[in-house]
Every structure is written in structure tokens, then in C-alpha cells.
C-alpha positions in Angstrom: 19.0 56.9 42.5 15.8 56.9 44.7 12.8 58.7 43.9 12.5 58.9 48.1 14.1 62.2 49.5 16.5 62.5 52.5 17.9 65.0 54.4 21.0 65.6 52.2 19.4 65.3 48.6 16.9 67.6 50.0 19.4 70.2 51.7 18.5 73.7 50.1 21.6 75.6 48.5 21.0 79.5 49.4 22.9 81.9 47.5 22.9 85.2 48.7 23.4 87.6 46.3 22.9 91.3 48.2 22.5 92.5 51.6 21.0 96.0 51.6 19.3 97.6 54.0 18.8 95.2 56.6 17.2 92.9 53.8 19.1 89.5 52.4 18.2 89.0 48.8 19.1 86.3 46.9 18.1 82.5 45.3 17.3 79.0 46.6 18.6 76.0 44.8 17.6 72.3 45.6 17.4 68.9 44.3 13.5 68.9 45.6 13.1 72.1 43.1 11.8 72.3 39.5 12.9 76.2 39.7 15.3 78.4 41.2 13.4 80.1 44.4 14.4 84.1 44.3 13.7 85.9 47.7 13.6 89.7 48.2 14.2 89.4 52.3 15.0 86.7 54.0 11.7 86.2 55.7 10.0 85.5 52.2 12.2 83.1 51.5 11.4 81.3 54.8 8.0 81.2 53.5 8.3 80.1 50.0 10.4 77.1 51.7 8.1 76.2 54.0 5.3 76.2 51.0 7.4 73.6 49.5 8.3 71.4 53.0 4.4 71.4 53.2 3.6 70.7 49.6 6.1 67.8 49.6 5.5 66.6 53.0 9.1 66.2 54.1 10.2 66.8 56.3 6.6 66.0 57.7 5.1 68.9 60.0 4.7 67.8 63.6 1.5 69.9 63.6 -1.1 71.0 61.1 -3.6 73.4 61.1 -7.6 72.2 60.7 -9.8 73.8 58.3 -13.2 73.0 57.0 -12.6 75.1 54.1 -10.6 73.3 51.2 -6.8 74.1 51.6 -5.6 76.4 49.1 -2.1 75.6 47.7 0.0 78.0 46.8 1.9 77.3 43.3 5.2 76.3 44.2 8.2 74.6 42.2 8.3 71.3 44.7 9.4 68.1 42.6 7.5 65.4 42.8 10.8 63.1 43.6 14.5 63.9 42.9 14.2 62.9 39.1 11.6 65.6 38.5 14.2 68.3 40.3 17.4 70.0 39.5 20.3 68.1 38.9 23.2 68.3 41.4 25.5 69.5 39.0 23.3 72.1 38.6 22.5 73.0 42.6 26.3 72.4 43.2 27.6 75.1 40.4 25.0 78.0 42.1 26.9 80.2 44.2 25.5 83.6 45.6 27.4 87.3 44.9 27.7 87.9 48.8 28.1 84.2 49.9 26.4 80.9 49.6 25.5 78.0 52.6 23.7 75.1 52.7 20.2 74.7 54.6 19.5 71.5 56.2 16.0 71.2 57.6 15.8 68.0 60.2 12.6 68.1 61.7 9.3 70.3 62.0 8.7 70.0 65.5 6.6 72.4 67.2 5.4 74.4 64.4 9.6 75.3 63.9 12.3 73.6 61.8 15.1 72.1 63.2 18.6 71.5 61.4 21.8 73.0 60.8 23.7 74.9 58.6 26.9 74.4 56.5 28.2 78.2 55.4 30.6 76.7 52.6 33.2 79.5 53.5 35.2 77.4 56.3 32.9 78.4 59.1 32.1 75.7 61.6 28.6 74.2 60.5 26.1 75.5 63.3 22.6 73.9 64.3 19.7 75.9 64.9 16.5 74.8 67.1 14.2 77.1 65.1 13.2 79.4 62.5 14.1 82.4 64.6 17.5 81.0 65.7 18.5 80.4 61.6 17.3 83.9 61.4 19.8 85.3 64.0 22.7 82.9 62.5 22.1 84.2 59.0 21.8 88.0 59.9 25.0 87.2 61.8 26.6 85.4 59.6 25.7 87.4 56.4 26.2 90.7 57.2 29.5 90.0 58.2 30.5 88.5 54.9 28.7 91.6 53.3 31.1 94.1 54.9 
């Protein structure tokens, strides 16, 4: 296996295990993690995934921001390379309470992500052109599995 990620090894597998609220709760499981990411809304867990897109450089960010202060990184569980993450046995066997999907980020372009998403239920896979459109699809998506 190469130590080199690609779009698929590095698909994020997002189990959803409440929706109360308005708030999707839940954990994150990935071949480019060390850890299991757990997320109180939805909007944290965008962050905590972008931490790791950023710490790992892939995919690579079509913008970033200048400083002259030193960049502070945030602690995150981003492998190195594949070897150093979880196994796929192990990101295959997570599945969420309320439903599980798969997150595939493409691009970075224009300080968004770009990808699509495979809901593992038998629901069409569905692209999104940014972080607010995965937003929408999720909320959409989500809820209706939660009622």
C-alpha cells in the first residue's frame, strides 16, 4: 500500500449518532486519522476536519492566509501517511446510531471544499460545491433519517 493519500483512502466515514435540537452529533472515522473525531454540532466537526485537511496538506488549500506571527497548530489526530492511521477494517465496521455516509473532499478551491457524498443508505451519492452546500445536504438528509 502507498504511504501517498488519494481521494478514496482519505474519504472521511461520519457516523451520526443523534440529531437533537437542530444539532447533529456524532464521530468521524478515516484512514488519514490516528483517533476517532467526535463532534457535538455539525459545524465543529467541519472545523476539526478542516484542522486536519490543513495539517496534512491534502487536499492542498487553494488559498492560505499570511501571518508574521508563527502559525499555531492545533492538536489534531492527522496520520502522517495511511500506515500511521486506522485500519479499513476498522473505518469500514463504524456505523452511526442515526445513520452513517461517507465524505469525499475533492478540492479546496476558493477558501471551500468541493466533493461529494455517498449516504450508504441507497440514496443517490450527491456532490456539493461548498461547505455551506454539504451543510444543506446533511441537515436535509439527516433529519429525515432522524424522524
Amino acid at each position: 500500500m502507498s504511504n501517498a493519500f488519494n481521494h478514496y483512502s482519505a474519504a472521511l466515514r461520519v457516523c451520526v449518532d443523534q440529531v437533537e435540537d437542530g444539532r447533529i452529533s456524532g464521530r468521524v472515522f478515516s484512514q488519514r486519522l490516528t483517533t476517532p473525531i467526535t463532534f457535538a454540532d455539525f459545524g465543529g466537526m467541519l472545523l476539526q476536519v478542516e484542522a486536519v485537511l490543513d495539517a496534512q496538506n491534502f487536499p492542498q488549500a487553494f488559498q492560505r492566509t499570511r501571518s508574521f506571527a508563527p502559525r499555531q497548530t492545533a492538536a489534531v489526530p492527522a496520520a502522517d501517511c495511511l500506515e500511521d492511521g486506522m485500519s479499513p477494517e476498522v473505518v469500514q465496521a463504524a456505523k452511526g446510531t442515526v445513520g452513517t455516509f461517507q465524505l469525499y473532499v475533492i478540492t479546496r478551491r476558493n477558501t471551500t471544499w468541493q466533493g461529494f457524498v455517498d449516504w450508504l443508505d441507497g440514496s443517490p451519492k450527491q456532490e456539493y460545491n461548498s461547505v455551506l452546500e454539504l451543510l444543506k445536504l446533511a441537515d436535509e438528509h439527516v433529519f429525515h433519517l432522524a424522524q
